[in-house]
Structures are given as C-alpha cells and as structure tokens.
C-alpha positions, 0 to 999 in steps of 0.5 A: 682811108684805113690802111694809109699810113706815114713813117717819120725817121728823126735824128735824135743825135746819137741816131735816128728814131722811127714813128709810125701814124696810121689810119686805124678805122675805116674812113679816116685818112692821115694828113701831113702838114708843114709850117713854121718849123714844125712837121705834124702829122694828124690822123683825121675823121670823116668829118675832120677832127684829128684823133691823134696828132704827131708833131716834129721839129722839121730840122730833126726830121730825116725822112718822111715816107708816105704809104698808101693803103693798098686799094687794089682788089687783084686776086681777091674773090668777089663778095656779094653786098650785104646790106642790114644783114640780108642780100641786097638787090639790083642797085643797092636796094633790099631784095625784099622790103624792109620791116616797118619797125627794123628788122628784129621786132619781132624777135625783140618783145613778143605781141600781147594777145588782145585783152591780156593784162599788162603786168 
C-alpha cells in the first residue's frame, strides 16, 4: 500500500548506514524476505513484479524496521466519491447515465452536418 515503508540499518565497520524502501505509488506494497543469508527487501506491483529491489548481507544488518502506511482516517473531512470525473450515486454507480461513446465526444471532433464534404 503507498505509504508503507522499511528502513534497513547496516553495519558498515566504522558505523552503521541507513536504507529506506518505500511503496511510491498506490497499490504497491513492500516485501521483506530472508534466505540464505541475504535480506531483500522488494517493492512490489499489483500483480507482483518487483519495481525496485534492496539486497543485504543479513550478518551486516542491524535493525530492520517495518512502518505501516497510516490507514486511519481520523480527523480527516469526508470526501464525496468522484467516479470519471462527475458524482457518483448510490452504490458506486453514475448519478446519471454514461455517454455511449466516453464522455467527451463531443467536445472531441465536432459532427458533420448531413452532405457536407470531407476535406
């Protein structure tokens, strides 16, 4: 979910060094997965592919710190649901019907009149 994001500390051996992997767009997630010996840390599509991939030695890793996005909507005013850019009605359907062609047609290439010539 965007907003989640990890922060890695690694021991570098004359300190430690921070790493942070977020989730940058809406409905990608990020996963954590350990195995032989090396922590990676992948930010992850809808569908599944990794955009972008961290890998550590897990003997040099310190701390690795997990924040969840922040799903609460405490505080926050209610928002009416847009849907194509016009109100939606009861349960998630237009408020009135949709144009049979998408919605700007019309303002997309004027109609010929009847007869005229194509140029």
């Amino acid at each position: 979910m965007k907003g989640d994001r990890v922060e890695i500390e690694v021991d570098t051996g004359d300190g430690t060094r921070t790493y942070e992997v977020a989730a940058t767009r809406a409905g990608r997630r990020v996963e954590v997965s350990t195995g032989r010996g090396i922590v990676e840390v992948s930010e992850v599509t809808r569908t599944g592919t990794a955009v972008r991939t961290a890998r550590f030695m897990a003997s040099r890793v310190v701390a690795l710190v997990e924040h969840p996005a922040d799903t609460s909507t405490a505080g926050l005013p209610a928002r009416p649901a847009y849907r194509h850019g016009r109100l939606t009605g009861t349960a998630g359907l237009p408020a009135r019907p949709a144009y049979r062609n998408g919605p700007y047609r019309a303002a997309a290439r004027p109609r010929r009149k009847p007869g005229a010539r194509r140029d």
